[in-house]
C-alpha positions as CSV (number, residue, x, y, z in Angstrom):
1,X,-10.3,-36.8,71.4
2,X,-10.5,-40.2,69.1
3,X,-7.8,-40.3,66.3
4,X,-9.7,-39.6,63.1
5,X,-6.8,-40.8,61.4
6,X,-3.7,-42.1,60.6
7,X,-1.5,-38.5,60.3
8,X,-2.3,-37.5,63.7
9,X,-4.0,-34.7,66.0
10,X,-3.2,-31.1,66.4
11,X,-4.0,-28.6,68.7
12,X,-3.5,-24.9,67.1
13,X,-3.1,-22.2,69.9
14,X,-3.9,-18.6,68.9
15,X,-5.8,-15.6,70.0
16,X,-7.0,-15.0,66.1
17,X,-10.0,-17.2,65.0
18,X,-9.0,-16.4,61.3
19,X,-5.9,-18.0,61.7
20,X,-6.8,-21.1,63.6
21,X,-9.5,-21.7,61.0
22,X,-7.3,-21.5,57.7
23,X,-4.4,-23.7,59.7
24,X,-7.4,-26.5,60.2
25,X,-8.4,-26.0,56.4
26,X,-4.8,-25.9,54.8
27,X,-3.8,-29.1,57.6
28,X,-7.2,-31.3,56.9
29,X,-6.4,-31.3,53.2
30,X,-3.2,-33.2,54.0
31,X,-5.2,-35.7,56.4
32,X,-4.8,-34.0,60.1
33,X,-6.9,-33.4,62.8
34,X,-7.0,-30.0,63.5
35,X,-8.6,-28.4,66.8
36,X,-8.2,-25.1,68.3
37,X,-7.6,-23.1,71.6
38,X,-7.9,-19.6,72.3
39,X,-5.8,-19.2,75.5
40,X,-3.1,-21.3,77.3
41,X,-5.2,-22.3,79.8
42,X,-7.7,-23.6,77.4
43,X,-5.0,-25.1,75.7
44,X,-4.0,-26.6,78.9
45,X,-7.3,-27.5,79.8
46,X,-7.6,-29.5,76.0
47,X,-4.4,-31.6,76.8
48,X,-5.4,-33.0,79.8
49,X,-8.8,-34.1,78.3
50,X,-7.4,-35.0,74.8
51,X,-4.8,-37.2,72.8
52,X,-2.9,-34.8,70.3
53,X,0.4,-35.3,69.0
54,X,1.5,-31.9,67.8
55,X,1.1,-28.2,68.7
56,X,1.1,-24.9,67.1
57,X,1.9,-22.4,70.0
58,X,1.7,-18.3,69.0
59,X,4.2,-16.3,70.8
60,X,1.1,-13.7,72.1
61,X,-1.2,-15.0,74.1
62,X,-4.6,-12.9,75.8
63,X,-3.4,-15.0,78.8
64,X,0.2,-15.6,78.7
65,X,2.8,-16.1,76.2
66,X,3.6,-18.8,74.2
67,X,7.4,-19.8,75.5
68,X,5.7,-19.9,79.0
69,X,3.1,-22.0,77.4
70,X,5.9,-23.8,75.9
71,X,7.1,-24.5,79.4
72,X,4.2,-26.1,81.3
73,X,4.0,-28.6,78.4
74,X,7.1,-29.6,78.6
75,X,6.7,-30.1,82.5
76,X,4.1,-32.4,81.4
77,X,3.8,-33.8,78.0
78,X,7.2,-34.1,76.9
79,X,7.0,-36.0,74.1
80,X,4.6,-33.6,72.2
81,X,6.0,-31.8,68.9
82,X,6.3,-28.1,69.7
83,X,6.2,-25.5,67.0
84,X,6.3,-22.1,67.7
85,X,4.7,-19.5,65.6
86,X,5.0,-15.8,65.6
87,X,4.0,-12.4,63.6
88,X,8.0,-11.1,64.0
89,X,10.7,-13.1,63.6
90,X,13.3,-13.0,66.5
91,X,16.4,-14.8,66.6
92,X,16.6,-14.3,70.2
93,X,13.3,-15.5,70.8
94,X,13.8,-18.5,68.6
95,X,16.5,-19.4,70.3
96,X,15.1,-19.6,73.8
97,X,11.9,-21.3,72.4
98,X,14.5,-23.8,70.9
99,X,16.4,-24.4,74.5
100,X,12.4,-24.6,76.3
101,X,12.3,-27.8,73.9
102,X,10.1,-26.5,70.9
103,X,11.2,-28.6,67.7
104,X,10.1,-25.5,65.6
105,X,10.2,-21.3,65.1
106,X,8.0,-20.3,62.2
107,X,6.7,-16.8,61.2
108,X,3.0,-15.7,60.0
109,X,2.0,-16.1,57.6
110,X,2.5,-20.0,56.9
111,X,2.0,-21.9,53.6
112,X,-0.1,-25.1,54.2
113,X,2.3,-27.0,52.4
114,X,5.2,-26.0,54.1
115,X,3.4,-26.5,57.5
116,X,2.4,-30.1,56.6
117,X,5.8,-30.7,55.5
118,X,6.8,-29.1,59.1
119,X,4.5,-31.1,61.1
120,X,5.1,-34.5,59.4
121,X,9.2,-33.7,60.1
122,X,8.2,-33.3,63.9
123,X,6.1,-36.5,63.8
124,X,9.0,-38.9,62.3
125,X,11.6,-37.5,65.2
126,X,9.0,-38.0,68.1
127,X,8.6,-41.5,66.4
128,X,12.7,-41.8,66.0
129,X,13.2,-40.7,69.6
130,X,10.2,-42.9,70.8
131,X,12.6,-45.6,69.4
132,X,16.0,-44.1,70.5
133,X,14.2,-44.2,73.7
134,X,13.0,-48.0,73.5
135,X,16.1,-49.0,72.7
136,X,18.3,-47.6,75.5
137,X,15.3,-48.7,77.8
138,X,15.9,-52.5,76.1
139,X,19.3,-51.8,76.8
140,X,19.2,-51.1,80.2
141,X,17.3,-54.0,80.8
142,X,19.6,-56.5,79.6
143,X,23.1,-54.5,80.9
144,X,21.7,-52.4,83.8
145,X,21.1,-53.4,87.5
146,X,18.0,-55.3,86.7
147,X,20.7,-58.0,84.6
148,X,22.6,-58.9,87.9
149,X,21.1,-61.9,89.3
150,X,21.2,-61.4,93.5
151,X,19.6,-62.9,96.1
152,X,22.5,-62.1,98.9
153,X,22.1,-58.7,101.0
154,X,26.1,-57.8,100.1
155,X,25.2,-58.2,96.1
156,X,22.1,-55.6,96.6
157,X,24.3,-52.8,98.5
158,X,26.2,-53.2,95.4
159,X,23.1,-52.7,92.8
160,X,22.3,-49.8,95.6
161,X,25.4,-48.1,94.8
162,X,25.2,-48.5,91.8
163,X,22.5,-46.8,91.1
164,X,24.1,-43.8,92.8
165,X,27.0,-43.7,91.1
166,X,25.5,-44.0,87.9
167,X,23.9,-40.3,88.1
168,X,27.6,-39.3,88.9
169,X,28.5,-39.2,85.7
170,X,31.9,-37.5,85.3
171,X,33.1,-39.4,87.7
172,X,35.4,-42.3,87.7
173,X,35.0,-45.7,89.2
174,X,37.4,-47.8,90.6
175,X,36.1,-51.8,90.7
176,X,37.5,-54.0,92.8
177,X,37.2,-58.1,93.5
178,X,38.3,-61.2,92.3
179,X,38.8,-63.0,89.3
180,X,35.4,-63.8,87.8
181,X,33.3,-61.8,90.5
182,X,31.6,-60.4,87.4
183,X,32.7,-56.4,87.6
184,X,32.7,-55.9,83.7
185,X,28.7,-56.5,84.3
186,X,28.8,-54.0,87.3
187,X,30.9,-51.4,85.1
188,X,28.0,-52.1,81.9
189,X,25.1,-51.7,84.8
190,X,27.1,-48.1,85.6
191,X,27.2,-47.1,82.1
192,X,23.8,-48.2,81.2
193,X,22.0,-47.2,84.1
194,X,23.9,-44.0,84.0
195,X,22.7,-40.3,81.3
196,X,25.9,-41.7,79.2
197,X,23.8,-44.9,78.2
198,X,22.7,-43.8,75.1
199,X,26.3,-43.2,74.0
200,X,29.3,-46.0,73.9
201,X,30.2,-47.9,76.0
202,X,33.8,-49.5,75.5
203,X,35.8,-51.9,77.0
204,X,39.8,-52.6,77.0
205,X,41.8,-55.8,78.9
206,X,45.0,-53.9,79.8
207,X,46.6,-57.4,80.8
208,X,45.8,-58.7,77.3
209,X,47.1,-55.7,75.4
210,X,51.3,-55.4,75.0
211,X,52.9,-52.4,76.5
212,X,53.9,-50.9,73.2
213,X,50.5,-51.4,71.8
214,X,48.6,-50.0,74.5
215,X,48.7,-46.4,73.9
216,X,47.9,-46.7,70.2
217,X,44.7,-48.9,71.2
218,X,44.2,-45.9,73.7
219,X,44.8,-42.8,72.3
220,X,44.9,-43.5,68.2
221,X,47.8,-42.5,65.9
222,X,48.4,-40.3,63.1
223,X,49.4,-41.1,59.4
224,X,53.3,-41.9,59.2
225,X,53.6,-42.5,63.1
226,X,55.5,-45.4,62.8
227,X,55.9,-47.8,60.5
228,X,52.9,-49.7,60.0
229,X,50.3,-46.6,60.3
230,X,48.8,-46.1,57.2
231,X,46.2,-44.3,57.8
232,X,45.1,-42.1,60.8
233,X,43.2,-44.3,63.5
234,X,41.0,-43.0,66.6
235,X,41.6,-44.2,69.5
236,X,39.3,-45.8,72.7
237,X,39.5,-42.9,74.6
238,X,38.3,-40.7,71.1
239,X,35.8,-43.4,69.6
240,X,34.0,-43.7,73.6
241,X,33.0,-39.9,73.1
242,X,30.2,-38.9,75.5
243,X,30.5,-42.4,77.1
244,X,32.1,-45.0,79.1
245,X,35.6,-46.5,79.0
246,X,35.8,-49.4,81.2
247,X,39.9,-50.4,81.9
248,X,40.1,-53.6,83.1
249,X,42.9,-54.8,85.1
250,X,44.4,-51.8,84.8
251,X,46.8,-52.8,87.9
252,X,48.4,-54.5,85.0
253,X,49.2,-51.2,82.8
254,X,52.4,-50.1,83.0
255,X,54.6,-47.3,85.0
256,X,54.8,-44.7,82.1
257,X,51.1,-45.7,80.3
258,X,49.8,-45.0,84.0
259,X,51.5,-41.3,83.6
260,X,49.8,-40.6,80.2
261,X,46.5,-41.7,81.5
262,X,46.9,-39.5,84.2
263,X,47.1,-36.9,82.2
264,X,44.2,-37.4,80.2
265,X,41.9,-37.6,83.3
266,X,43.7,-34.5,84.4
267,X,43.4,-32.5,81.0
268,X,40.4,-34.2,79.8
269,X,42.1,-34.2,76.3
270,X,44.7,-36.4,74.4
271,X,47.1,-36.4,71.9
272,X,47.1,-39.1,68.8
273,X,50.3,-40.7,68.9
274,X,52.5,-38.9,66.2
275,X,50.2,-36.0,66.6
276,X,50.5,-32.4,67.9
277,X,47.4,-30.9,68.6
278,X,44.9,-31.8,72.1
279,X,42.0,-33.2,71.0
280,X,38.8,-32.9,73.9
281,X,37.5,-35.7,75.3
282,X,34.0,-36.4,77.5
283,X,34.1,-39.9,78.4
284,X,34.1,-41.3,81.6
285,X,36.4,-43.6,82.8
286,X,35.9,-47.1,84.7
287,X,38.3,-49.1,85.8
288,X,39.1,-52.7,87.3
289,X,41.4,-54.7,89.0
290,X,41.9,-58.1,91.1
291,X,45.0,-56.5,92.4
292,X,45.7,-55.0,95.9
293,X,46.1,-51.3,94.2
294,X,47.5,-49.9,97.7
295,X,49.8,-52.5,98.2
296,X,50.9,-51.6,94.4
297,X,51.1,-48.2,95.0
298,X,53.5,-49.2,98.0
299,X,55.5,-51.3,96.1
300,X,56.5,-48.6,93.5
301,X,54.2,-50.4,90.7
302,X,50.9,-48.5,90.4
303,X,51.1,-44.5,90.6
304,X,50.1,-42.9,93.7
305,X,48.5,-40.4,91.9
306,X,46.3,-41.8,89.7
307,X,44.8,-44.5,92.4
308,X,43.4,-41.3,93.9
309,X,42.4,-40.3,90.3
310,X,40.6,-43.3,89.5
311,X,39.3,-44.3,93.1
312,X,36.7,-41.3,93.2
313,X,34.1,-43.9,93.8
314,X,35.1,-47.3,94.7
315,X,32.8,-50.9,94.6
316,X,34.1,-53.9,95.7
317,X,32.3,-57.1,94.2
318,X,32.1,-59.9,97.1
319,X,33.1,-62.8,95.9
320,X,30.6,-66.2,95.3
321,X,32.0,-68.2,98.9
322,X,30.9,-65.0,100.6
323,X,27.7,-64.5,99.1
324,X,26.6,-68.1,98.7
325,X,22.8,-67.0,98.5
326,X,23.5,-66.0,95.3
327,X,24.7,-69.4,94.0
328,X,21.7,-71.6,93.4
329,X,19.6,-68.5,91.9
330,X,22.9,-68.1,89.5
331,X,22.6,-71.6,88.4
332,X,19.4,-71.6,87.7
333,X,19.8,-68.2,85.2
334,X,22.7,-70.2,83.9
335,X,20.7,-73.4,83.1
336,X,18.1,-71.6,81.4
337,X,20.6,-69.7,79.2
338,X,22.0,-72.6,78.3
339,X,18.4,-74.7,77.7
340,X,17.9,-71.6,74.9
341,X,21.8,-71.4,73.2
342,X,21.7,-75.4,73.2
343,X,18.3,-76.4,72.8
344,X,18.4,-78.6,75.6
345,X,16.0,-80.2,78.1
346,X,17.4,-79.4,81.2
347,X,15.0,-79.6,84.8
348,X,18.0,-78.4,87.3
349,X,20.2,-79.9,89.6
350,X,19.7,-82.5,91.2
351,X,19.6,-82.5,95.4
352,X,23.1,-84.0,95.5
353,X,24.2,-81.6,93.0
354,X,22.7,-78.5,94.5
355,X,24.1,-79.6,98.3
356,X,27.5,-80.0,96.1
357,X,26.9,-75.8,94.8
358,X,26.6,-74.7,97.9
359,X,29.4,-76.1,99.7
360,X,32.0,-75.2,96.9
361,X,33.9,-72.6,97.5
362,X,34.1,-71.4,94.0
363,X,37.6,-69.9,93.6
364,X,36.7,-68.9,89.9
365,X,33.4,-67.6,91.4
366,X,30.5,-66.6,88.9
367,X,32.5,-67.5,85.4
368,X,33.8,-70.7,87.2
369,X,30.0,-71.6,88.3
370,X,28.9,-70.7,84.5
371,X,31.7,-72.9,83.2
372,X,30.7,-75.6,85.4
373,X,26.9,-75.8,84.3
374,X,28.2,-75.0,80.5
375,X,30.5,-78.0,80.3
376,X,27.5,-80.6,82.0
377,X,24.8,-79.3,79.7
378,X,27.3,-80.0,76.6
379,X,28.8,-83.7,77.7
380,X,26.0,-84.6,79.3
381,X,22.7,-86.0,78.4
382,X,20.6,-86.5,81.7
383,X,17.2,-84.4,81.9
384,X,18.9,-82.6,85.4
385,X,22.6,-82.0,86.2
386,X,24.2,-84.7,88.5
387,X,27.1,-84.7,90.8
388,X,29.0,-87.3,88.7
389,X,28.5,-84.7,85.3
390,X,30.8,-81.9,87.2
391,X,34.4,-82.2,87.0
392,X,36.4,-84.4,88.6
393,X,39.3,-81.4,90.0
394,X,36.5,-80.0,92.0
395,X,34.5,-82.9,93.2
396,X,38.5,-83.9,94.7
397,X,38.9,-80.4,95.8
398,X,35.6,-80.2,98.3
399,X,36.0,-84.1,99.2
400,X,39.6,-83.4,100.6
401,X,38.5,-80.2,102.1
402,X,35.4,-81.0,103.4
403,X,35.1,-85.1,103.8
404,X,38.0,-86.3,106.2
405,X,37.6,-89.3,108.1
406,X,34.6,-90.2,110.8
407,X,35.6,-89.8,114.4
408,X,33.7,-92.7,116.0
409,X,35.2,-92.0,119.6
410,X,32.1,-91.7,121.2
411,X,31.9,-87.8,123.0
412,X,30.1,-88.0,126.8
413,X,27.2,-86.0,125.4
414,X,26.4,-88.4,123.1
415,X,25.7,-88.3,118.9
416,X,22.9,-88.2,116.8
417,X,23.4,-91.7,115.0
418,X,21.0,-90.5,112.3
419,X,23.5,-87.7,111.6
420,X,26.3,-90.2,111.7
421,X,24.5,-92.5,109.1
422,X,23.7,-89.0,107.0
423,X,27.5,-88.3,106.9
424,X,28.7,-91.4,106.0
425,X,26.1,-91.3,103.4
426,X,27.0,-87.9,101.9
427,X,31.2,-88.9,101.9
428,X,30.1,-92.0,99.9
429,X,28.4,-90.1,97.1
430,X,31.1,-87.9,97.4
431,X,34.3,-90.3,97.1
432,X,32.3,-92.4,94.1
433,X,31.3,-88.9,92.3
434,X,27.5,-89.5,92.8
435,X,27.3,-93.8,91.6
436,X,24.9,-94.9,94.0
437,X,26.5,-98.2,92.9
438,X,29.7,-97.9,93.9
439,X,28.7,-95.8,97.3
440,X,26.2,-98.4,98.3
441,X,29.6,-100.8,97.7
442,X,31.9,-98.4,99.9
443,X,29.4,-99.2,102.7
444,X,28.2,-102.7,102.0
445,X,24.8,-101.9,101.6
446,X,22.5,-103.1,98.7
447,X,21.7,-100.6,95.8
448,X,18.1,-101.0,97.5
449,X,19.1,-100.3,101.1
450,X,21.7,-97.4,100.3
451,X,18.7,-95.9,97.8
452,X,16.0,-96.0,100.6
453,X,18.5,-94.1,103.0
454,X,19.3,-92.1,100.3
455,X,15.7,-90.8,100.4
456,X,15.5,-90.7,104.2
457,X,18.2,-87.9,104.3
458,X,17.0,-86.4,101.5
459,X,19.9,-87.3,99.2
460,X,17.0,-88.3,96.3
C-alpha cells in the first residue's frame, strides 16, 4: 500500500463488514487510510504485502482470536500500534492484551472522534519510542564496544566479553588494569551495550571522594542529618535506578564504607543517611581498581567478602606495552579528535615519530598516549607530529632505555654494516630529539649526507 497521506495507514480487523466500513468512514474524515480484513490470516497476509502503521484487532475472530492475532504481530512487526477492540469489556482480557504488547483495549461501539483521538495517541508514542530507540542506538555507538579503538587480539577478547557480560545484567563487574588502560570506557561499553542502557549510567572516583563524604555521595541523606543537610538529597546508588553504578578505584574505599556497600549488594536496598526506612534499589554495580585486590584482601585492607561480591565477572584491561598493535591505530583516533576540537591541519606522525610510538613503553598507557598527541597538536605548528614536538621526559626515558652505547667488537659471525649505520642513525635522532642538524653534527656528516641516509633507512 502507498501512503495516501500524511496521518497514516490502518488496517481494521473484524468479522463484521458493517463495522469495518463505518470505522473507514468515521477514520477518513480525520485524514486516515483505512483498509480492512476479515480474518487473521488475511490480516496477516495484508501486512506482509502492505505498509500500515496502526491496527484495530477484534477479540472474535471466524479464524482465531484477536490476542493470538495480537501475538504473531508482535513476533513480527513490533513496532505497529495495537488496539484491541471488543463487544464486552473484560478487565482480565485487557490486561493480557496489554502484557501481549497492544497499546490499546476499547469496547464496541466506538465514537470516531474518540478513535481518532486514540489512533493519533498511538502514532506520537511509536514516533517517541522510534526516537527513544535512536537515541540509545546513538548512544551505544559512541559509548558501546564499537567506541573502543583495537587492533590487538587481547583488546578484542575483551570487546568479546564484553558483549557477554553485558546481557548479564544483575551482575557485578569487577575491572581490573592499570592506570589509564581506559576501564571507565570498558565499564560505559557494559552499561551501554547492556538492557540497562536506556537508564543511567553513573560514575563515582572513590579515591577522589573523602571518607566522611563518601556515603552521603552514595547513599543520600535525610533533612537535619547533620549539620549542613538542608534539604533531603538522593543518593548515587538511588538517582542510578534501573542502571549502572560504576565505582572506580574502589580498592581505595575504606574498611567500614566497604561493609555498608556490602550490604547494599546483599539487601539490594539502602538506607539515606539520618534515615530509617530501606529504600529498594535495581542498579547494577561496576567496579574498578589498579590495585592488587587479593593482595588487599590479604593484607586486612579490602574485605574478603565483598571481593567475591563484586568479582562475579572479572575483565582485566591489558595494558598499551602489551598490546602495542593498538598504539598507532590509537593515535591516529586521537589526531583526528583533536584536528575537529582544535581546528587544526594535522597529516600524522611522522616515520621517526611513529618508530618513537611503538617503542615507548607507555607507563600512563592510553591517557598518557592521548596527552602526548594533545600537548603537540596545541604547541606545535608543523602539518605532522615530530619527534622533537613530544616531551622531552620521555624522549630521555626510551633513549636511556633503549639507546646505550655501540659495541663495535667485531662478533666471528660477522655484522650487517648497513644495520650498524641504521643504528647509529636512529641514536642520533634520538639523543638531538629529531634535529637532523645537530644529529648529522653528532656523526660528522653534512645535513645533505645524514638526509640521504636518512631516506635509505627509511627515517624520512
Amino acid at each position: 500500500m502507498e501512503r495516501n497521506n500524511d496521518k497514516g495507514n490502518i488496517l481494521v480487523v473484524d468479522g463484521d463488514f458493517s463495522l469495518r466500513a463505518s470505522i473507514a468512514e468515521g477514520l477518513g474524515k480525520y485524514g486516515y487510510a483505512v483498509v480492512g480484513a476479515v480474518s487473521g490470516e488475511e490480516a496477516l497476509k495484508r501486512l506482509r504485502n502492505e505498509a500500515f502503521d496502526v491496527v484495530l484487532v477484534d477479540l472474535q475472530l471466524p479464524d482465531f482470536n484477536g490476542i493470538e492475532l495480537l501475538k504473531r504481530i508482535r513476533q513480527g512487526w513490533d513496532d505497529l500500534v495495537v488496539i484491541m477492540v471488543s463487544a464486552v469489556g473484560n478487565v482480565e482480557t485487557a490486561v493480557e492484551a496489554m502484557q501481549q504488547g497492544a497499546f490499546h483495549y476499547i469496547t464496541k461501539p466506538c465514537r470516531a472522534d474518540e478513535l481518532a483521538i486514540l489512533v493519533d495517541k498511538g502514532l506520537q508514542a511509536a514516533a517517541m519510542d522510534q526516537c527513544v530507540a535512536g537515541f540509545r542506538l546513538m548512544q551505544q555507538q559512541r559509548f558501546g564496544v564499537a567506541s573502543i579503538i583495537t587492533a590487538s587480539k587481547q583488546m578484542k577478547e575483551v570487546l568479546s566479553l564484553i558483549r557477554k557480560i553485558a546481557g548479564r545484567e544483575s551482575s557485578t563487574v569487577l575491572i581490573q588494569g592499570e592506570s589509564g588502560t581506559g576501564k571507565e570506557l570498558v565499564a560505559k561499553a557494559i552499561h551501554f551495550e547492556s538492557p540497562r542502557s536506556g537508564q543511567p549510567f553513573l560514575a563515582i572516583n572513590c579515591a577522589a571522594v573523602p571518607t566522611h563524604l563518601l556515603e552521603s555521595e552514595l547513599m543520600g541523606y535525610e533533612k537535619g542529618a547533620f549539620t549542613d543537610a538542608r534539604n533531603r538529597k538522593k543518593g548515587l546508588l538511588e538517582m542510578a535506578e534501573g542502571g549502572t553504578l560504576f565505582l572506580d578505584e574502589i580498592g581505595e574505599m575504606d574498611i567500614l564504607m566497604q561493609a555498608k556497600l556490602l550490604r547494599v549488594l546483599e539487601e539490594k536496598a539502602i538506607r539515606r543517611i539520618g534515615g530509617t526506612a530501606m529504600i529498594p534499589v535495581d542498579v547494577r554495580i561496576v567496579s574498578a581498581t589498579n590495585q592488587d585486590l587479593p593482595a588487599a584482601v590479604r593484607e586486612g585492607r579490602f574485605r574478603q567478602d565483598l571481593y567475591y561480591r563484586l568479582d562475579v565477572l572479572p575483565i582485566h584491561v591489558p595494558p598499551l606495552r602489551r598490546r602495542r598493535e593498538d598504539i598507532l591505530p590509537l593515535a591516529t583516533h586521537f589526531i583526528s579528535h583533536f584536528k575537529q576540537e582544535l581546528g587544526r591541519e594535522v597529516a600524522g606522525l611522522s616515520k621517526m615519530a611513529e618508530k618513537f610510538f611503538l617503542e615507548y613503553d607507555w607507563p600512563g598507557n592510553v591517557r598518557e598516549l592521548r596527552n602526548v598527541i594533545e600537548r603537540a597538536m596545541i604547541l606545535e605548528g608543523s602539518s605532522e607530529i615530530l619527534l622533537e614536538h613530544l616531551p622531552r621526559e620521555i624522549i630521555d626515558k626510551t633513549g636511556g632505555a633503549k639507546s646505550g652505547t655501540l659495541n663495535f667488537q667485531l662478533p666471528p659471525e660477522g655484522v650487517d654494516i648497513e644495520e650498524v649505520e641504521r643504528e647509529l642513525i636512529r641514536q642520533a635522532l634520538e639523543i638531538c630529539r629529531g634535529n637532523q642538524s645537530h644529529a648529522a653534527r653528532k656523526l660528522s656528516l653534512g645535513i645533505d649526507a645524514f638526509r640521504y641516509r636518512m631516506k635509505k633507512f627509511g627515517f624520512l
